[in-house]
N, C-alpha and C positions, 0 to 999 in steps of 0.2 A: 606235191605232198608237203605238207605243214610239217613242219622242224620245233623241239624246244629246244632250250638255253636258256641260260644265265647273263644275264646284266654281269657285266663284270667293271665296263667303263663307266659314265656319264658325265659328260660336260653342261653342266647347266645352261654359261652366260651363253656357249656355242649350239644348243641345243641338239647334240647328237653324241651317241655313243658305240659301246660295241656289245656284242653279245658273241657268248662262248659256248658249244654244243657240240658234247661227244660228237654228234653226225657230221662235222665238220672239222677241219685239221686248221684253218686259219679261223681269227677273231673275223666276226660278221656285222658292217658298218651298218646304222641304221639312224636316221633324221628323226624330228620331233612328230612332223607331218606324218611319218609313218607310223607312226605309235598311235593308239586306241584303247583307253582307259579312262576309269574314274580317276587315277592317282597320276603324275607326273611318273616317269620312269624315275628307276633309282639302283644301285649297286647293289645288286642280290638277289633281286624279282626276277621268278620264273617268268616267262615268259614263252610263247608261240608266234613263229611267224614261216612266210614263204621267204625262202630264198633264190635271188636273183645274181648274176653276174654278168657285171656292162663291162664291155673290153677288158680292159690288164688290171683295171682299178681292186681286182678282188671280190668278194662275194658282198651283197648288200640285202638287205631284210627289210621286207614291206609287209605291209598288215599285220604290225607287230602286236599283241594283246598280251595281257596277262593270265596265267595259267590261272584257271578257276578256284580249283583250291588253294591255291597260294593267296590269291586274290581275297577271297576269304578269311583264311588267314592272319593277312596284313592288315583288316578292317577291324580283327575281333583284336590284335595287338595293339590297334588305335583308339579302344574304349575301355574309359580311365577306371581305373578300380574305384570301388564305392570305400569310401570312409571308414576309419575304424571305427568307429563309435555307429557306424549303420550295422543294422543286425536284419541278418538273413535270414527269412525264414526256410523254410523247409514245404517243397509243396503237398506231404502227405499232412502237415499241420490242421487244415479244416477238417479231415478225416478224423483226425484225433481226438480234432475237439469234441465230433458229435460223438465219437464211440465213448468219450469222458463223460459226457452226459446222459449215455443211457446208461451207462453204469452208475451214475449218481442216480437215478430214479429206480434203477431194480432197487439200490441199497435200500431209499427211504420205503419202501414198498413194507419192506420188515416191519421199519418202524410206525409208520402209521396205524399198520394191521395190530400193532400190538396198542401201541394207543388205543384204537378203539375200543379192542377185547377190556380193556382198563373199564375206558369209562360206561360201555356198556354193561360192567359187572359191578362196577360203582352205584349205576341204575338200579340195576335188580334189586342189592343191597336198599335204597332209599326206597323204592316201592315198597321191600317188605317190611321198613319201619312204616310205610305210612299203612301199610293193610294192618298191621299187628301184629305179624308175622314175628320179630326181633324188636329190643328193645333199642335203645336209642345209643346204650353205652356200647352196646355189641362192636360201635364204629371205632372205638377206642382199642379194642381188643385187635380187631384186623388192622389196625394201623402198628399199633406195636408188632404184634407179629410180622410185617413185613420191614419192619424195621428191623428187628434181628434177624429174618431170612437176608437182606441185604449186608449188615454186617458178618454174616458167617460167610456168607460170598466171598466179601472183601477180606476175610481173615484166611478164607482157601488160597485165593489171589497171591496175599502175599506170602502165603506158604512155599505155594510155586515157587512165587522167585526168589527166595532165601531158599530152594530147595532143603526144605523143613518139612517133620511129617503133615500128609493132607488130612484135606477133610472127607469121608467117604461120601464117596456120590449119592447112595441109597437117603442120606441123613439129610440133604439137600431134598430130595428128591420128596420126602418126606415133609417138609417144612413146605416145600409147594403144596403139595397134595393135602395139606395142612391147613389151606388160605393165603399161606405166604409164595405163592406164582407172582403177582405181579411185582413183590417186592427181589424174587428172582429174577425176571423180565427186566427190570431195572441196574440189577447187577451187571445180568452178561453186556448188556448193549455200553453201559457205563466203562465198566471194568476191562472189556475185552475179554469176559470169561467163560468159559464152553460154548462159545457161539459157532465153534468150526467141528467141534465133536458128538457128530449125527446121532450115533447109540444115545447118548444121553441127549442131546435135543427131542430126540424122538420120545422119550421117556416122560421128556418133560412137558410136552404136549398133550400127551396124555393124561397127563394131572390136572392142565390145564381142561382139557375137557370134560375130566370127572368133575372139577369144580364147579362148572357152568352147568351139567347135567344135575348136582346135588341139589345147588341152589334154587335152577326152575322148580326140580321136582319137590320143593318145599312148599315154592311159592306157590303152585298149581295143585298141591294134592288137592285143597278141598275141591277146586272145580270139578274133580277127577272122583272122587269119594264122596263128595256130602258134607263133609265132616274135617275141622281140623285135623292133623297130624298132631300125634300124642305126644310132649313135653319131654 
């Protein structure tokens, strides 16, 4: 039956030591020959081996090995730490990165959508000056107005955070529904401002659809009726 212990001796230049093991009352002599490892024996390693005893000489230990986990171990104790200046990553890191980028594509998903809503209402806009629909200054008028819907934005904005009185929502809500949506559309994404407060997003899509509804049904009455819509 295989025995462990303890290295407790080793003599290098003489190639032999002892080993010490609850299962036995005296130190158990053992030669280099009888050892089997990657590593030289050494003062501490666990160690397995069979025990033998020749005449009065005391107990002797052949097919000495080292104990697996210790073994182990002593190998992962033998490889050198990496550098300060080396930086570890973390192996959830490639996970991270792609979960980062689908969330940067939901984000821009907003923005585009609303981009386009832009320039496609920018179009509409340009076809009915070229039908005759609007006149030319008419662009002057929706461009100021969304320039004051975007400063009133910015003047709610900083009310918030000077916790100063606001601006009502309806009044806002109104400047959209007004023609001033995209210069609203421009605040919140800008600003950080009611982008997270669904009642009034909700609200404000809405306007945005009435707009888009108004304006086709301008541009299309006559194909619909025969006839201009009355001034």
């Amino acid at each position: 039956m295989r025995k462990q212990g303890t290295v407790v001796r080793w003599d290098r230049e003489r190639a032999f030591g002892f080993i010490r093991s609850p299962q036995t009352a005296a130190e158990i002599f053992f030669h280099t020959r009888d050892f089997s490892g990657h590593n030289p024996p050494a003062e501490g390693m666990e160690v397995s081996f069979e025990e033998i005893h020749v005449g009065g000489k005391g107990p002797r230990a052949l097919s000495v090995e080292p104990v697996r986990n210790a073994f182990a171990s002593d190998l992962q104790s033998q490889v050198p730490p990496p550098p300060p200046e080396a930086e570890i990553l973390p192996r959830s890191r490639p996970a991270q990165r792609s979960r980062t980028a689908r969330e940067k594509r939901r984000e821009q998903m907003p923005l585009w959508t609303g981009v386009g809503l832009i320039a496609f209402w920018l179009l509409l806009w340009l076809v009915g000056i070229g039908l005759g629909r609007f006149p030319w200054v008419i662009l002057t008028g929706v461009f100021i107005l969304n320039a004051v819907t975007f400063y009133v934005y910015w003047r709610d904005k900083h009310a918030a955070i000077q916790e100063a009185p606001r601006i009502r929502e309806d009044r806002l809500h109104m400047l959209a529904l007004a023609g001033g949506w995209p210069g609203a559309w421009f605040a919140q994404q800008i600003l950080r401002h009611k982008t997270r407060k669904m009642p009034f997003q909700l609200v404000y899509w809405v306007t945005v659809a009435l707009n888009f509804a108004a304006l086709l049904a301008w541009l299309f009455w006559p194909a619909f009726m025969g006839s201009p819509p009355p001034a």
